[in-house]
C-alpha positions as CSV (number, residue, x, y, z in Angstrom):
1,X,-10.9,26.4,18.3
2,X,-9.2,26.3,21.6
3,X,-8.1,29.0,24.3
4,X,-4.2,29.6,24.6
5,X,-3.6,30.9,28.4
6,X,-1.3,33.8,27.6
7,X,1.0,36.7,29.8
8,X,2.7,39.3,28.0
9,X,5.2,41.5,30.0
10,X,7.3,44.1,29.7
11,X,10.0,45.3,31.7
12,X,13.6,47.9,31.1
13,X,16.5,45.5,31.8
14,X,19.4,47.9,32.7
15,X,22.7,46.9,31.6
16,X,25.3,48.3,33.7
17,X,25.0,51.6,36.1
18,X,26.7,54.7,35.4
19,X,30.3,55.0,36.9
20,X,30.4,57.0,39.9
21,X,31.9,60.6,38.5
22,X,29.9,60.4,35.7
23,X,25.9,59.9,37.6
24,X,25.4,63.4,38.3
25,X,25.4,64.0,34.5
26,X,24.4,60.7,33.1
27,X,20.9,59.2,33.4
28,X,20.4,55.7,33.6
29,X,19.5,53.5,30.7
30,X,17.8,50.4,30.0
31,X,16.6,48.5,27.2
32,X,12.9,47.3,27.1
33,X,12.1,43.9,27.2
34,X,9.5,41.7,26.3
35,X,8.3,38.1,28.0
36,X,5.5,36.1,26.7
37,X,4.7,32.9,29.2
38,X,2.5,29.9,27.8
39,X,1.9,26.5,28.7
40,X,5.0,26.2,29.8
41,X,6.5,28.1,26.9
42,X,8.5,31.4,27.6
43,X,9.7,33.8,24.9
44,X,12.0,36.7,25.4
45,X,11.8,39.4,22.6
46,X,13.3,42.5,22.7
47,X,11.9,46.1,22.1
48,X,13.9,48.4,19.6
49,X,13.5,51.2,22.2
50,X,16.2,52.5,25.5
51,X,14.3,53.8,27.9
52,X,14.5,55.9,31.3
53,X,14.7,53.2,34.3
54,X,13.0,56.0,36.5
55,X,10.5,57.4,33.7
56,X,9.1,53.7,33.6
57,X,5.9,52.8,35.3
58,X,5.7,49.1,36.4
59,X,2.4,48.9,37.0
60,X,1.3,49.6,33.5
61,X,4.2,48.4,31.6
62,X,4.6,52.0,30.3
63,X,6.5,55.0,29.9
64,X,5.3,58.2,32.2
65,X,3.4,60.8,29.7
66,X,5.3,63.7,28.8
67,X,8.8,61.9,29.3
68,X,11.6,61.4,26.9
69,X,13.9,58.7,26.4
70,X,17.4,57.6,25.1
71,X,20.1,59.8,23.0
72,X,17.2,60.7,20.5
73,X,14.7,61.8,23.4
74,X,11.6,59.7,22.1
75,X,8.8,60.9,23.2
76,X,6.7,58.3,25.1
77,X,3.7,58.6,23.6
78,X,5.7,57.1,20.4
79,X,7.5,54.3,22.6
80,X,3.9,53.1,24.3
81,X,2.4,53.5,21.0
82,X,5.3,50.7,19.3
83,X,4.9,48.5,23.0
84,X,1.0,48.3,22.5
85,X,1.4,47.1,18.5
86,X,3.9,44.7,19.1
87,X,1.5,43.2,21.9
88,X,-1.7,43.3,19.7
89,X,0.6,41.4,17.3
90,X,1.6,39.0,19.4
91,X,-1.9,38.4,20.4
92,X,-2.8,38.1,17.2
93,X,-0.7,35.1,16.3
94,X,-1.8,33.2,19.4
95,X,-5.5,34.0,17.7
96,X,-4.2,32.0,14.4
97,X,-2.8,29.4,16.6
98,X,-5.8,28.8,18.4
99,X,-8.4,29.1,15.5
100,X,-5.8,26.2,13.9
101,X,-6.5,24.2,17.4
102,X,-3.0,23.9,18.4
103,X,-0.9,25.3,20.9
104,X,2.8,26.5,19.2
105,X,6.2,25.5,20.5
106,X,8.2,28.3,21.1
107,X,9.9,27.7,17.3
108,X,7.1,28.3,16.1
109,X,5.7,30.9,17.7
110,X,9.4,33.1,17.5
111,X,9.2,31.7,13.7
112,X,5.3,33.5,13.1
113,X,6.6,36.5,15.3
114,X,9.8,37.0,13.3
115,X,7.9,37.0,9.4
116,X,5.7,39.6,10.9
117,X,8.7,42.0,11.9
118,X,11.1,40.9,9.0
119,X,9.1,40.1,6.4
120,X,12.0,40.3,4.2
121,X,14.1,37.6,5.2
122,X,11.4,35.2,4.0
123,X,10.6,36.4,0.5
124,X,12.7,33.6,-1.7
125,X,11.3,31.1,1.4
126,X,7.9,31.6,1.0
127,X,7.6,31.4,-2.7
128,X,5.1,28.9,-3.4
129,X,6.5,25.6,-4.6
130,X,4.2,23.1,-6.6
131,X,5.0,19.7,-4.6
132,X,3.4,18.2,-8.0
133,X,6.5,20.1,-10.3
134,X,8.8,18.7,-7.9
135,X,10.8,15.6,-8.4
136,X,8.4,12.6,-7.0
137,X,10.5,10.7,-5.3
138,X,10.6,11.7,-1.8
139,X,6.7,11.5,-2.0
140,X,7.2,8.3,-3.5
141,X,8.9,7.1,-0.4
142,X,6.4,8.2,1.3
143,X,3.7,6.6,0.0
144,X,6.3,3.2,0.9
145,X,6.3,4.8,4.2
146,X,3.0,4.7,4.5
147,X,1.9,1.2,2.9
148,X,5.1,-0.4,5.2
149,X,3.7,1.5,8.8
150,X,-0.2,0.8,7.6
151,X,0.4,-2.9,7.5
152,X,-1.8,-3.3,4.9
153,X,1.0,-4.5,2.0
154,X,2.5,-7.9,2.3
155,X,6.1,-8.4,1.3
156,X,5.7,-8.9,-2.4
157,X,3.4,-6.0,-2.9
158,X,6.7,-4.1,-1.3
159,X,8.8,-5.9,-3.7
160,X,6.6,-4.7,-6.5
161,X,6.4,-1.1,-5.0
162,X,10.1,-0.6,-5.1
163,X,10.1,-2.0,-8.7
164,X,7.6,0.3,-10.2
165,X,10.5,2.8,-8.2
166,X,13.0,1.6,-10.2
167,X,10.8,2.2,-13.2
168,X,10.3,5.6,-12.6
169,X,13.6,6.5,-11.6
170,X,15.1,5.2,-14.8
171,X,12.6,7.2,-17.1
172,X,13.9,10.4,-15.7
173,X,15.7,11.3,-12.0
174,X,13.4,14.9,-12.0
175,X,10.3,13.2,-13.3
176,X,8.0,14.8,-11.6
177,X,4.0,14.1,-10.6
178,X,2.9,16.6,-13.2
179,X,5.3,15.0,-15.8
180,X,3.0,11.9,-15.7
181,X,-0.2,13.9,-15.5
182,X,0.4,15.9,-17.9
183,X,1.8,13.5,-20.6
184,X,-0.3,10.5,-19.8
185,X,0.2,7.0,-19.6
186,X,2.0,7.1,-23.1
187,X,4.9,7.8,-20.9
188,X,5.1,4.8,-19.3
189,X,4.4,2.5,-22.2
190,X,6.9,4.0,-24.0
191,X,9.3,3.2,-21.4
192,X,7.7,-0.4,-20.6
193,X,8.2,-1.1,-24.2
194,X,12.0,-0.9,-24.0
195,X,12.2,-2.7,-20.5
196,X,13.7,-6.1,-21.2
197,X,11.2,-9.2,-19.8
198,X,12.6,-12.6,-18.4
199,X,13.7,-14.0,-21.3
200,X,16.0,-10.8,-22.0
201,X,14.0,-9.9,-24.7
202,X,13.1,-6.2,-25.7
203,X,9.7,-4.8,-24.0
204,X,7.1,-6.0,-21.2
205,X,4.5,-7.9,-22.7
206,X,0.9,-5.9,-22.8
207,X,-0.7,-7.6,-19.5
208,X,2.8,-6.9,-17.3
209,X,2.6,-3.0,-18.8
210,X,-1.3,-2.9,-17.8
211,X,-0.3,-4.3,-14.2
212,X,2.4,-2.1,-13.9
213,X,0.8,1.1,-14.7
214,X,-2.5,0.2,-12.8
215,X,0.3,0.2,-10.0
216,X,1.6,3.5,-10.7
217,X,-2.2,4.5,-10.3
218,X,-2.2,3.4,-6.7
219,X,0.8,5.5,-6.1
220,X,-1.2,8.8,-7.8
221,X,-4.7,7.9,-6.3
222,X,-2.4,8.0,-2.7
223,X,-1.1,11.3,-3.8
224,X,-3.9,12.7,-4.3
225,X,-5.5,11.9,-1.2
226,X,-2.9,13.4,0.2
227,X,-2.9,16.7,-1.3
228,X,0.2,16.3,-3.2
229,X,-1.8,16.7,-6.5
230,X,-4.6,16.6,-8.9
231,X,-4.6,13.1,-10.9
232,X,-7.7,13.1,-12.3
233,X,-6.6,13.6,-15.8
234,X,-4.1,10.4,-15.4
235,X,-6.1,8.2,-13.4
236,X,-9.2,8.7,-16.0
237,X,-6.8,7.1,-18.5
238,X,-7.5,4.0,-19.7
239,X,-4.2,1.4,-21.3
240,X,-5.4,0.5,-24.9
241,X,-2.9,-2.2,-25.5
242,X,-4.4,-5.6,-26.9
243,X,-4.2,-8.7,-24.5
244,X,-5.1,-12.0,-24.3
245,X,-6.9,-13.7,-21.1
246,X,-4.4,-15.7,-19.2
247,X,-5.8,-19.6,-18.9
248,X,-6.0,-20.5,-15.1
249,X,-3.2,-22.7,-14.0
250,X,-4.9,-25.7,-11.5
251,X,-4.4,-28.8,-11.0
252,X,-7.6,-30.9,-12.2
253,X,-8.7,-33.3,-9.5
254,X,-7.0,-36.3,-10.9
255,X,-3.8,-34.6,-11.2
256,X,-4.4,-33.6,-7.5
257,X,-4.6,-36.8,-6.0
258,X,-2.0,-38.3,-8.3
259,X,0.1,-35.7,-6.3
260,X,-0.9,-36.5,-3.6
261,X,-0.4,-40.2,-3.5
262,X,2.8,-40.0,-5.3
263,X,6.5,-41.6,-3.3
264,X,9.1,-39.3,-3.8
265,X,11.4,-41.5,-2.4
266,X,14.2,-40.8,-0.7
267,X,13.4,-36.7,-2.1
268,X,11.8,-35.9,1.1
269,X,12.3,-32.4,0.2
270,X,9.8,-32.6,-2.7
271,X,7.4,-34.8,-0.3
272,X,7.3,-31.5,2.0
273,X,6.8,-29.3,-0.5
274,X,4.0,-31.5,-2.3
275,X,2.6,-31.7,1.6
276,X,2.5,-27.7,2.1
277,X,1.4,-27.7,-1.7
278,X,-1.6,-30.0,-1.2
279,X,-2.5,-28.6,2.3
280,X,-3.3,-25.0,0.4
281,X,-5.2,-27.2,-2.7
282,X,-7.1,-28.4,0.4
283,X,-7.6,-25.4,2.3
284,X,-6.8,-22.4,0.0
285,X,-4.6,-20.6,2.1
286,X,-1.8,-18.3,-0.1
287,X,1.5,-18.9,0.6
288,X,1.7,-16.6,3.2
289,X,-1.0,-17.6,5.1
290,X,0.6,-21.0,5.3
291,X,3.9,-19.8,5.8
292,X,2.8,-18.0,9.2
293,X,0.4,-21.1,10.3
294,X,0.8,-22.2,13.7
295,X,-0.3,-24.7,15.7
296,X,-2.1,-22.0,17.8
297,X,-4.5,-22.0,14.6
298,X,-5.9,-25.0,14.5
299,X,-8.6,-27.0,16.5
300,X,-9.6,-30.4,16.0
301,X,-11.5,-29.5,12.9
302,X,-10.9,-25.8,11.8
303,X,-8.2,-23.5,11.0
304,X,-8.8,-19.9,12.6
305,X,-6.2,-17.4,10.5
306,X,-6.3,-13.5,10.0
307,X,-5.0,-13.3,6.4
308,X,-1.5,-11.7,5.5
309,X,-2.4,-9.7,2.4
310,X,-6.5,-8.3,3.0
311,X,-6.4,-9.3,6.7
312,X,-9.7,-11.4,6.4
313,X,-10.5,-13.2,9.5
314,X,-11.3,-16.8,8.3
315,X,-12.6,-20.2,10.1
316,X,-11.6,-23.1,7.3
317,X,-13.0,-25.9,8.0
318,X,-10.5,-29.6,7.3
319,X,-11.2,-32.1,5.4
320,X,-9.5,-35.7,5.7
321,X,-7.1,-34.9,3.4
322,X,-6.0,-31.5,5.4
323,X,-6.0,-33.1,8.1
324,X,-4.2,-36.2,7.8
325,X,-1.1,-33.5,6.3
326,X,-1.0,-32.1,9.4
327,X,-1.6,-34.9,11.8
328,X,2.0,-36.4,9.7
329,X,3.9,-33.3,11.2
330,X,2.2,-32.8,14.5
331,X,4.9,-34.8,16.5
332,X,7.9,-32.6,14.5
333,X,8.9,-29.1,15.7
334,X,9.2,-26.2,13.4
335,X,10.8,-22.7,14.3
336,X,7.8,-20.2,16.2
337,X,5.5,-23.4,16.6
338,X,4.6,-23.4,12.7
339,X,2.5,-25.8,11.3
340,X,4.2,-27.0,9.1
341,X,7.6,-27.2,6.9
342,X,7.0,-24.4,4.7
343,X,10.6,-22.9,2.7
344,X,10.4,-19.8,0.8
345,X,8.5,-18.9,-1.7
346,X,10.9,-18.6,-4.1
347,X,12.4,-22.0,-3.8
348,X,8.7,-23.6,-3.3
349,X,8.2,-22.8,-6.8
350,X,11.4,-24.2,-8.1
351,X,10.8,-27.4,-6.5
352,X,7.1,-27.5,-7.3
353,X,8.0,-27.6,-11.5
354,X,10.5,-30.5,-10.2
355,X,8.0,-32.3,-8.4
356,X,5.0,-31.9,-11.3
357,X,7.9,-33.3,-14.0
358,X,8.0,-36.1,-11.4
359,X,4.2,-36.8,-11.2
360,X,3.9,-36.3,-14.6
361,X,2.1,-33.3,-14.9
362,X,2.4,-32.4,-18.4
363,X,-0.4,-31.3,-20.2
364,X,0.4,-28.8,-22.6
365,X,-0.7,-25.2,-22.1
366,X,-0.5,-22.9,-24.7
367,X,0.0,-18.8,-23.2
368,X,-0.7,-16.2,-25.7
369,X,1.1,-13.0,-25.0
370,X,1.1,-9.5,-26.8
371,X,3.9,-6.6,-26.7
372,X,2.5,-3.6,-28.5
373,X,0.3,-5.2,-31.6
374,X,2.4,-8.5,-31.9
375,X,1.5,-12.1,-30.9
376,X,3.5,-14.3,-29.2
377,X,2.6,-18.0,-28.6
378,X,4.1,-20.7,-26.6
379,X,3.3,-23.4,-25.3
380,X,4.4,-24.7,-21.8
381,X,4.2,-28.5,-19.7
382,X,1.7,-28.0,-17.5
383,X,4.6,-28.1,-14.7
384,X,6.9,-25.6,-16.1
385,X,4.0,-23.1,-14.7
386,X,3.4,-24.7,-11.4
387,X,3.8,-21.9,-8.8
388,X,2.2,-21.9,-5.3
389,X,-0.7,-19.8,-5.7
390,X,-1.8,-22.5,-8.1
391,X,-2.7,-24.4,-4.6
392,X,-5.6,-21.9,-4.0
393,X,-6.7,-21.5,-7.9
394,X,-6.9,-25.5,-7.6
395,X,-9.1,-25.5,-4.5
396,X,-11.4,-22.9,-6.0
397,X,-12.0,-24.7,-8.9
398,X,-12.2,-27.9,-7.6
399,X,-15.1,-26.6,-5.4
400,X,-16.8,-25.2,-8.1
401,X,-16.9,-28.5,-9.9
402,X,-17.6,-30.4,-6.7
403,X,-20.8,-28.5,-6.7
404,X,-20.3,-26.7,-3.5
405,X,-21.7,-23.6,-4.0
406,X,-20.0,-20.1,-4.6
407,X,-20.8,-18.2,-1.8
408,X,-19.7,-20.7,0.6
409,X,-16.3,-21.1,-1.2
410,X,-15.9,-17.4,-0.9
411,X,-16.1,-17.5,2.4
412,X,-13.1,-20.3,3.0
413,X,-10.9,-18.0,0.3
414,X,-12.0,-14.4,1.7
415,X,-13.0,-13.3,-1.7
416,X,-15.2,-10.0,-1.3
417,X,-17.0,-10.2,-4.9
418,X,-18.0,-12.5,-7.7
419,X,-16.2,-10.6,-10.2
420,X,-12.9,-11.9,-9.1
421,X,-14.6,-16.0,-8.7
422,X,-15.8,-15.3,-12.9
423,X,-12.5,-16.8,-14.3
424,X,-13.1,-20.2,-11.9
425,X,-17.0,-19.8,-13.0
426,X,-16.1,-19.9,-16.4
427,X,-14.2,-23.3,-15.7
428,X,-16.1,-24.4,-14.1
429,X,-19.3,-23.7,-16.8
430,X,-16.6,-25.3,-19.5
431,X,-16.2,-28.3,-17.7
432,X,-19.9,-29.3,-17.1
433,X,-20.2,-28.5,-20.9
434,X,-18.0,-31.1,-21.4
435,X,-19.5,-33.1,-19.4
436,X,-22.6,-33.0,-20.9
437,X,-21.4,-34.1,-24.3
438,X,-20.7,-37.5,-22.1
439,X,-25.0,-37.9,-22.8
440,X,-24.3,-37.9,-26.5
441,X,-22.8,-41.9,-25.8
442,X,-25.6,-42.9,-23.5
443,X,-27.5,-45.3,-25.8
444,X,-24.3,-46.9,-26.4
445,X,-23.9,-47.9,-22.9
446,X,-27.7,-48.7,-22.9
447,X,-28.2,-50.7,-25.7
448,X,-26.3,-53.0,-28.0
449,X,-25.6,-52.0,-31.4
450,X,-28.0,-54.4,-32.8
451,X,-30.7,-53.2,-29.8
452,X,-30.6,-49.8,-30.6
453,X,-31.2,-50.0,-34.4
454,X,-34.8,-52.7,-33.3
455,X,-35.4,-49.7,-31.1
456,X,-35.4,-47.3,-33.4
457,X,-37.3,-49.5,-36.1
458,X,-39.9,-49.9,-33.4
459,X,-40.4,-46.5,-32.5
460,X,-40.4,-45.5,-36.3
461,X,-43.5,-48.1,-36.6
462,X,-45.2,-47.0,-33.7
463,X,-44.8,-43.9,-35.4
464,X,-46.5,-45.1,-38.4
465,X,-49.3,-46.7,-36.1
C-alpha cells in the first residue's frame, strides 16, 4: 500500500457579470467547481450546483448557512451536503488506488470517478466476459509474444508455434480456450487425422499428432499461468494413439571416419558441409550452436558457447579431429567472424543425403509409423535420413561406446537428465551385446580345429581321472 499526496478544491467560477441595467435586480452567478491536484496530475470536475459568488466562503470551500442559491433557491445545507460526498468519493477512489499500490493517471482516475456518478453508461461494458469463451487467438499471439521477447524459443520452435497456429485456426476461426477444454484432445486428433503429411497422404502419423498436441499443451499450461483459464481438465489428458519407437539415426564410427576421410573432389560444397557436419559429430554442438560459432569462442583447446535453444553455458573441450576442422578454415574469413562455413539448415540437410549417397552410407533402416490403428513400414538408405542433428546423436553415441562415461558426456551436450541419454544407453547396451557374442569365436582364434577337439578329449579324461 502506498500514500497518494492529494488536494481537493473547490471554488464558484463566474461566467460573465450581470449587464449594467440589469445588477440592481440580478444577483451574480457562478457555477462550482472542483480541482483535484496529484503528483503532477490535475483534474477539473464540475459540481451540478450555481451558486451565490458573495454567499461563498473561501476559506472553507462552502456555502454560508442559511443562504440560498440559483433559480431554484437551494438551500445550502443541501449544496455543502452534495460538495462533502462528492469529496469523500473522490477520496475514496484514491484509497482503492493506493491499497492497489499504484498511483492513477488522470484517465484513470476521471474513468473510476465517472462509473461512480454514471453508473449507467457502463452496464453493457462491465458485463463480465469469459477470456476462456472468447476466440483464442489474440491470446495465442500473445503467448508468441511472449516466447519471441523471453528469448527462450529458438527459430524453429517459432516455426512450429505458428504451425500448431495454423492448426488451430483451420479447425474453427471462433475456437475458443474452453472449446479445447471442454471437448478434449479428441478434437485435435480428429483434425490431425485429416491433415495431409509430406507425402500428400491423408492424416499425421501417431508420433507427429502426439508432438503436436503436447505443443498445444505448452500453449494452455502458458494460459493458465496467466489467468486466461483453467486447463486442468485438458492438460490431465493423456493421447492414446499406438506408436512405434523411432530408431536413432547416427552415424557408427566407421561410417564417421569414412566421412571424414572421404575427397569430394572438385564438390567443395559437400567438403564444407561434411566439415561443419563432422565438427558437431566431434563436438555435439546443434546446428544452431554452430551456426552462431565464432572465433571469439574458441581457445587453443576449448570451445566456450551459451547454447541457442536451453541457453546452457558450455566449455567443450577439442579433440584432434575438431581441431584440425577448424585449423583448415582459420586463415578464411566468414561474415561476423564465424567459425566456420555453415549454410542453412535447410540446405545442410539436402546436401548431407547427397554427400552420405556419396560415401556410401546405405544401410538400410526400416521406420515403422502408425496413423490411428494402421501400420506403415518403410524402409529408408541410411542417407535418405541424414539430417544435421544426427551430428550430435552420433557424438553421443559414440561416447557411450567409447566408454566415456555418461555424466561427463552430459556435460559437453547440456543434457539436464538421464531420461533423455536412455535411447543412446539403450545403443549403446545393444552394441556391447553384440559385442559380446564376438567371445562365442574365441577358441577358434585360440586353437586349431584339430587342437581344440585334443583339448576337449583331455579335459574330458581328466574329468574321468
Amino acid at each position: 500500500m502506498i500514500a497518494i499526496k492529494r488536494s481537493i478544491s473547490f471554488g464558484v467560477e463566474v461566467k460573465k457579470k450581470p449587464e449594467a441595467d440589469n445588477r440592481k435586480n440580478q444577483k451574480p452567478e457562478g457555477r462550482v467547481r472542483c480541482v483535484i491536484v496529484w503528483h503532477g496530475q490535475r483534474v477539473r470536475l464540475s459540481v451540478n450546483h450555481n451558486v451565490n459568488p458573495d454567499n461563498w466562503e473561501k476559506s472553507v470551500q462552502r456555502c454560508k448557512a442559511k443562504t440560498t442559491h440559483g433559480k431554484n433557491k437551494t438551500p445550502a445545507s443541501v449544496i455543502n451536503k452534495d460538495l462533502q460526498e462528492m469529496e469523500d468519493l473522490i477520496n475514496s477512489i484514491f484509497m482503492r488506488f493506493e491499497e492497489a499500490g499504484r498511483i492513477p493517471t488522470k484517465e484513470e482516475f476521471s474513468e473510476a470517478y465517472d462509473r461512480q456518478v454514471n453508473p449507467e453508461k457502463y452496464v453493457e461494458k462491465d458485463k463480465i466476459v469469459n477470456p476462456a469463451d472468447e476466440p483464442l487467438f489474440k491470446i495465442y499471439d500473445k503467448f508468441i509474444k511472449d516466447g519471441m521477447t523471453s528469448g527462450r524459443w529458438s527459430e524453429g520452435t517459432l516455426v512450429k508455434c505458428r504451425t500448431i497456429r495454423k492448426h488451430l485456426y483451420s479447425i474453427s476461426r471462433k475456437l475458443s480456450l474452453n472449446d479445447i477444454i471442454n471437448g478434449g484432445i479428441n478434437i485435435l486428433i480428429e483434425h490431425f487425422a485429416k491433415v495431409p503429411d509430406n507425402f500428400k497422404q491423408k492424416g499425421l502419423a501417431n508420433t507427429t499428432i502426439k508432438n503436436d498436441i503436447a505443443f498445444v499443451k505448452v500453449f494452455f499450461r502458458w494460459a493458465q499461468e496467466h489467468g486466461y483459464c483453467d486447463a486442468s481438465p485438458f492438460l490431465y489428458q493423456k493421447v492414446k494413439l499406438k506408436t512405434a519407437e523411432k530408431p536413432v539415426i547416427f552415424l557408427t564410427k566407421e561410417e564417421l571416419m569414412k566421412v571424414y576421410d572421404f575427397d569430394f573432389g572438385h564438390k567443395n560444397y559437400l567438403s564444407q558441409v561434411r566439415d561443419v557436419f563432422c565438427f558437431c559429430c566431434f563436438t555435439s554442438l546443434r546446428y544452431s550452436d554452430v551456426y552462431n560459432l565464432r572465433r571469439s569462442n574458441i581457445t587453443d583447446s576449448e570451445i566456450h558457447i551459451t547454447t541457442i535453444k536451453t541457453h546452457d553455458t558450455l566449455t567443450i573441450e577439442l579433440n584432434r579431429y575438431s581441431r584440425a576442422i577448424l585449423d583448415k578454415y582459420a586463415d578464411i574469413p566468414f561474415p561476423d567472424d564465424k567459425a566456420l562455413p555453415v549454410i542453412t539448415n535447410q540446405k545442410m540437410n539436402d546436401y548431407l543425403k547427397e554427400m552420405g549417397k556419396v560415401c556410401g552410407i546405405d544401410t538400410p533402416i526400416t521406420i515403422t509409423r502408425y496413423k490411428g490403428t494402421q501400420r506403415y513400414d518403410k524402409t529408408y538408405k541410411k542417407y535418405e535420413l541424414l539430417s544435421t542433428h544426427c551430428a550430435r546423436r552420433t557424438f553421443v553415441c559414440n561416447a557411450i561406446m567409447l566408454g566415456i562415461p555418461t555424466n561427463i558426456v552430459m556435460k559437453w551436450t547440456g543434457h539436464s537428465d538421464y531420461a533423455t541419454m536412455k535411447p543412446y544407453l539403450d545403443i549403446a547396451d545393444e552394441t556391447r551385446r553384440s559385442a559380446m557374442t564376438a567371445f562365442n569365436r574365441f577358441e577358434d582364434f585360440m586353437f586349431p580345429s584339430d587342437d581344440r577337439t585334443k583339448n576337449n578329449g583331455g579335459a574330458e579324461s581328466g574329468a574321468e581321472n
